[in-house]
TORVO-736266 format. One record per residue: residue number from 0; chain; x, y, z of N, C-alpha, C in turn. Coordinates in nm, 3 decimals. Layout:
// TORVO-736266
   pos   unit       npx       npy       npz      capx      capy      capz       cpx       cpy       cpz
   NUM      A         X         Y         Z         X         Y         Z         X         Y         Z
...
//
This chain:
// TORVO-736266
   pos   unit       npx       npy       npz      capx      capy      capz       cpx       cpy       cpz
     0      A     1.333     5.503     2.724     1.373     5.448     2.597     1.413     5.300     2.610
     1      A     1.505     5.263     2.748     1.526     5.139     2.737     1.397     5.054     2.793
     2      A     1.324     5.088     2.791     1.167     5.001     2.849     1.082     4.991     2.733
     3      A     1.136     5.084     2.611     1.063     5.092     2.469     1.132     4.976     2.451
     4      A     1.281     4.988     2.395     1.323     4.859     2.325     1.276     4.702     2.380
     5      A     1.335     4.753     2.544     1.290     4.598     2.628     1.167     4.562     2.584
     6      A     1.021     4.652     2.571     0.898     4.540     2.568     0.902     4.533     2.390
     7      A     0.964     4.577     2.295     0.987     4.542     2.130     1.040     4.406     2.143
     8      A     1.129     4.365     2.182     1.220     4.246     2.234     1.165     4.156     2.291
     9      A     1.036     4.189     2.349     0.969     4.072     2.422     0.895     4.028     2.362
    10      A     0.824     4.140     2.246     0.705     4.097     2.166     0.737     4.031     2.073
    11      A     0.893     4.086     2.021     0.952     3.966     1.915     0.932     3.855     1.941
    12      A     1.031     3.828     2.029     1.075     3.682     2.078     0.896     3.582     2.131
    13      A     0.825     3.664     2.163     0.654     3.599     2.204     0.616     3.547     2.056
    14      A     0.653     3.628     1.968     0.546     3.597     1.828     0.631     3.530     1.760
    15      A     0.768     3.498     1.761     0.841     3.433     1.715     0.848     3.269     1.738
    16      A     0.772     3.268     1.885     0.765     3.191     1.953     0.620     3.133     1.913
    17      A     0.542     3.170     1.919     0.385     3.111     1.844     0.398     3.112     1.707
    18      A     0.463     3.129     1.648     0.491     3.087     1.520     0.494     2.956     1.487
    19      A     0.608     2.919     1.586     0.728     2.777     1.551     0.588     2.722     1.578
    20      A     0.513     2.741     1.659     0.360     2.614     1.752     0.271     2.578     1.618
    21      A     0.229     2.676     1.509     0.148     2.652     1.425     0.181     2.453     1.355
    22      A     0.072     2.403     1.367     0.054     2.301     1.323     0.014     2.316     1.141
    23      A     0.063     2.216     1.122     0.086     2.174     0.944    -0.085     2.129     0.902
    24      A    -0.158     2.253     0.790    -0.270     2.160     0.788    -0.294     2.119     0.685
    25      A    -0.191     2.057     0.598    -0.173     1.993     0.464    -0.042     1.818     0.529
    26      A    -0.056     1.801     0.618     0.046     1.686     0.687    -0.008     1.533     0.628
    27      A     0.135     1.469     0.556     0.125     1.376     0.505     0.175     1.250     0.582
    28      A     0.097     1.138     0.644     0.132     1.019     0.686     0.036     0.895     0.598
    29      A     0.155     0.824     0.658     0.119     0.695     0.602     0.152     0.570     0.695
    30      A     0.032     0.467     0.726     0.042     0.358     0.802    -0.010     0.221     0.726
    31      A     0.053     0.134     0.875    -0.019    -0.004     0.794    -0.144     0.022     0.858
    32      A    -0.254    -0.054     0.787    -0.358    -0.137     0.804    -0.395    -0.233     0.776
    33      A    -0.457    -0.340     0.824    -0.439    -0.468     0.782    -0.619    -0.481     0.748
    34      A    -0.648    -0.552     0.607    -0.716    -0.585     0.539    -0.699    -0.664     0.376
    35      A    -0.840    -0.693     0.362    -0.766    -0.742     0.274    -0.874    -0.738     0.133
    36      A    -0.949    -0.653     0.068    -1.044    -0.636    -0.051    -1.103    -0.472    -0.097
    37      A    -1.178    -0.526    -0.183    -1.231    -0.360    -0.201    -1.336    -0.297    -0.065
    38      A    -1.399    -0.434    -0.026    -1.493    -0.387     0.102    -1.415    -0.302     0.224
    39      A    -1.264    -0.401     0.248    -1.225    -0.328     0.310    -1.175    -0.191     0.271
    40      A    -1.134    -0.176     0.215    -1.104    -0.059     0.095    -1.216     0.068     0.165
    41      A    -1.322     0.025     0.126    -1.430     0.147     0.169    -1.471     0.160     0.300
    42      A    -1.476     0.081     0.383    -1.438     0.040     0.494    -1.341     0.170     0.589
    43      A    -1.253     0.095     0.565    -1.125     0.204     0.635    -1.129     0.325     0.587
    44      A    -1.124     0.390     0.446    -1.148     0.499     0.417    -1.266     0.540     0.422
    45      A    -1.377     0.515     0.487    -1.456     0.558     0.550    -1.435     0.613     0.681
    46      A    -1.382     0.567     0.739    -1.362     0.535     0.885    -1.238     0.646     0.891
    47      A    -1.210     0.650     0.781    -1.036     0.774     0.809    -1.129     0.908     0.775
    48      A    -1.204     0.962     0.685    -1.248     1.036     0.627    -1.365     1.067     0.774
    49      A    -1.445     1.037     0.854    -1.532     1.014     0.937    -1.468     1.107     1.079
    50      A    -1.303     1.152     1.036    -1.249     1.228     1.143    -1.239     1.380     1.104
    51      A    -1.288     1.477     1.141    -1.299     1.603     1.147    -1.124     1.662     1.099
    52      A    -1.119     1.702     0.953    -0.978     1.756     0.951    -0.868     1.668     0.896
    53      A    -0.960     1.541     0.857    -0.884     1.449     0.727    -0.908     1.524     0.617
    54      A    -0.834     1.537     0.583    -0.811     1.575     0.376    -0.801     1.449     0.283
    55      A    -0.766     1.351     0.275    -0.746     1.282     0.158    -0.697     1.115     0.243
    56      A    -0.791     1.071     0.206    -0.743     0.915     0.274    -0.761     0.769     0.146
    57      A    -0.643     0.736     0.127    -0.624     0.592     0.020    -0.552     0.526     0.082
    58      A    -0.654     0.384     0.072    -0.602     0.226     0.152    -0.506     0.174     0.050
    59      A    -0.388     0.129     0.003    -0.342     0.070    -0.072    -0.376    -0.089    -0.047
    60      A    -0.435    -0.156    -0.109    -0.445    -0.318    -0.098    -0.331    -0.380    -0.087
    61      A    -0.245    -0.386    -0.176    -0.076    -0.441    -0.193    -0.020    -0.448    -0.092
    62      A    -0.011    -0.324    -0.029     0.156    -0.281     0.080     0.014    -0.289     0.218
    63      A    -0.085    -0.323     0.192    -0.207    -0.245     0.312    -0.158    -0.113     0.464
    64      A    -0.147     0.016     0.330    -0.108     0.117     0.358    -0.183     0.247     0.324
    65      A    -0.237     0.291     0.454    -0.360     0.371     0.447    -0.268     0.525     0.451
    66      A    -0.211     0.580     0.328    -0.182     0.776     0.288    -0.321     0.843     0.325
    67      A    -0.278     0.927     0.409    -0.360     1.028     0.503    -0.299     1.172     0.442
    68      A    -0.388     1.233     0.400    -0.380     1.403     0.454    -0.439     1.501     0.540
    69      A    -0.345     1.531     0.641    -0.501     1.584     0.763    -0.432     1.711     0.802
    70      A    -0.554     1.791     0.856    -0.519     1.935     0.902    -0.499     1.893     1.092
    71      A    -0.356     1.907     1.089    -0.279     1.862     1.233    -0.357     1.987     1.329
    72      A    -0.428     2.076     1.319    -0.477     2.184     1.371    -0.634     2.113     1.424
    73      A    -0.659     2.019     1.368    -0.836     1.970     1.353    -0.784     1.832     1.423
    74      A    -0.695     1.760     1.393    -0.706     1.611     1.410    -0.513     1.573     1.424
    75      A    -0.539     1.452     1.459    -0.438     1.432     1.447    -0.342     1.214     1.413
    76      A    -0.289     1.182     1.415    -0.291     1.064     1.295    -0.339     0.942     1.418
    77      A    -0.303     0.965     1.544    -0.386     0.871     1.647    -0.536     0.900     1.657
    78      A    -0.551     1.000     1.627    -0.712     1.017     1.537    -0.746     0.925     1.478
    79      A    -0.721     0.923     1.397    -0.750     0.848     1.226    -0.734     0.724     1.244
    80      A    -0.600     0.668     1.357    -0.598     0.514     1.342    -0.647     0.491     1.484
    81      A    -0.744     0.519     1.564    -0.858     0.510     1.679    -0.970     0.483     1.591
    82      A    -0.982     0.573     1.468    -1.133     0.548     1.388    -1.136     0.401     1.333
    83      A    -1.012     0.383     1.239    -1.006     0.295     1.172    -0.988     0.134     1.251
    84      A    -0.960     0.146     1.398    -0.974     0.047     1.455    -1.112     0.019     1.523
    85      A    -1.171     0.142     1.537    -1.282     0.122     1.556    -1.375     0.054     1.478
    86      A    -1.348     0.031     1.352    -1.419     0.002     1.238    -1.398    -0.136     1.181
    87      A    -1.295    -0.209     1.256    -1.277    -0.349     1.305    -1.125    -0.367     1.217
    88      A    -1.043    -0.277     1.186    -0.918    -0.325     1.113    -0.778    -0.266     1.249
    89      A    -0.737    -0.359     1.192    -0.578    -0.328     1.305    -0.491    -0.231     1.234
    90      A    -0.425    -0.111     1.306    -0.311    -0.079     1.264    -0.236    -0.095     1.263
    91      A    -0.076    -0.028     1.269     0.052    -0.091     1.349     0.048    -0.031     1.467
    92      A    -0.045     0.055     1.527    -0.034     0.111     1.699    -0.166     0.042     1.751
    93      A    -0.258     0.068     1.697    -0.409     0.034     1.750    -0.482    -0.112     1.725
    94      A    -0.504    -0.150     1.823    -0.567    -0.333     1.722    -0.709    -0.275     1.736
    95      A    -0.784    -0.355     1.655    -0.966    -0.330     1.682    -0.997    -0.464     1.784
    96      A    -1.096    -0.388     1.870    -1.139    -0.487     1.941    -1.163    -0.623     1.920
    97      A    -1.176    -0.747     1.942    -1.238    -0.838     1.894    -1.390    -0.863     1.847
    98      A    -1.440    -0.814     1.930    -1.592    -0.833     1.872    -1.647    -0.755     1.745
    99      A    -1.574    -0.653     1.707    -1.617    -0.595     1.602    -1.530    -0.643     1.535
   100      A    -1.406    -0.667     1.501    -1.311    -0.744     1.388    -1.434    -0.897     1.372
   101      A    -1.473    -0.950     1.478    -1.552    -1.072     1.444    -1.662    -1.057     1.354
   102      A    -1.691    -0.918     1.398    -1.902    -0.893     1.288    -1.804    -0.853     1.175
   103      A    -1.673    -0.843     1.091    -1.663    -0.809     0.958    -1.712    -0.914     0.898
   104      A    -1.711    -0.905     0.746    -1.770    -1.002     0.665    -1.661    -1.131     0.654
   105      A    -1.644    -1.228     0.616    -1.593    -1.334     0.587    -1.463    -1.318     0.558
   106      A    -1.477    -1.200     0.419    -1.374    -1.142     0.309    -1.298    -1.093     0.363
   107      A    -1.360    -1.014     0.509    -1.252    -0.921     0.482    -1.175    -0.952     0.672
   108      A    -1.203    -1.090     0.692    -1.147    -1.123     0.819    -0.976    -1.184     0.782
   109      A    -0.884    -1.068     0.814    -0.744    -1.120     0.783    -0.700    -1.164     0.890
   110      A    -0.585    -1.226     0.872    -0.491    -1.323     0.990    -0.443    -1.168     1.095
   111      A    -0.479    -1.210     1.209    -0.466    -1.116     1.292    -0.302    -1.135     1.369
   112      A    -0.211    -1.073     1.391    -0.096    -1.044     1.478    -0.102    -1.073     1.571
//
């Protein structure tokens, strides 16, 4: 009987325990990005949307603040701002290389950090 309760007690505390692990797949962040038009606009939210397990990506022009919704199970937000630097815009963690920030268009070459 006490080897019944003991392995009930273990299985609790196991599944109780993979519970807490489940990742959020409705997770809301928000970063800078630096740009500066509608090109860039489609641009970056291209480039956010282009990651497996984004839900909902808007560049704000004003504040240049790219709101993400992503399934943390699929992706995750150094995801999203690896793409978007890839795509020649800086974040606040990731810069884009130089040579591709250089091939953007004219418009959308902002003062770099």
């Amino acid at each position: 009987m006490k080897n019944v309760i003991l392995g009930l007690m273990v299985l609790f505390v196991s599944l109780s325990t993979q519970a807490q692990d489940k990742k959020n797949k409705n997770a809301k962040y928000e970063f800078e990005v630096n740009g500066n038009c509608e090109q860039c606009k489609k641009r970056i939210e291209k480039a956010a949307f282009s990651v497996p397990g984004v839900k909902s990506a808007e560049w704000h022009e004003d504040d240049h603040t790219l709101h993400i919704i992503i399934n943390e199970e699929k992706c995750s937000v150094v995801d999203v701002k690896k793409a978007v630097a890839k795509a020649g815009h800086d974040t606040d963690d990731i810069k884009a290389e130089s040579k591709v920030y250089n091939n953007l268009p004219g418009c959308c070459q902002y003062d770099r950090k």
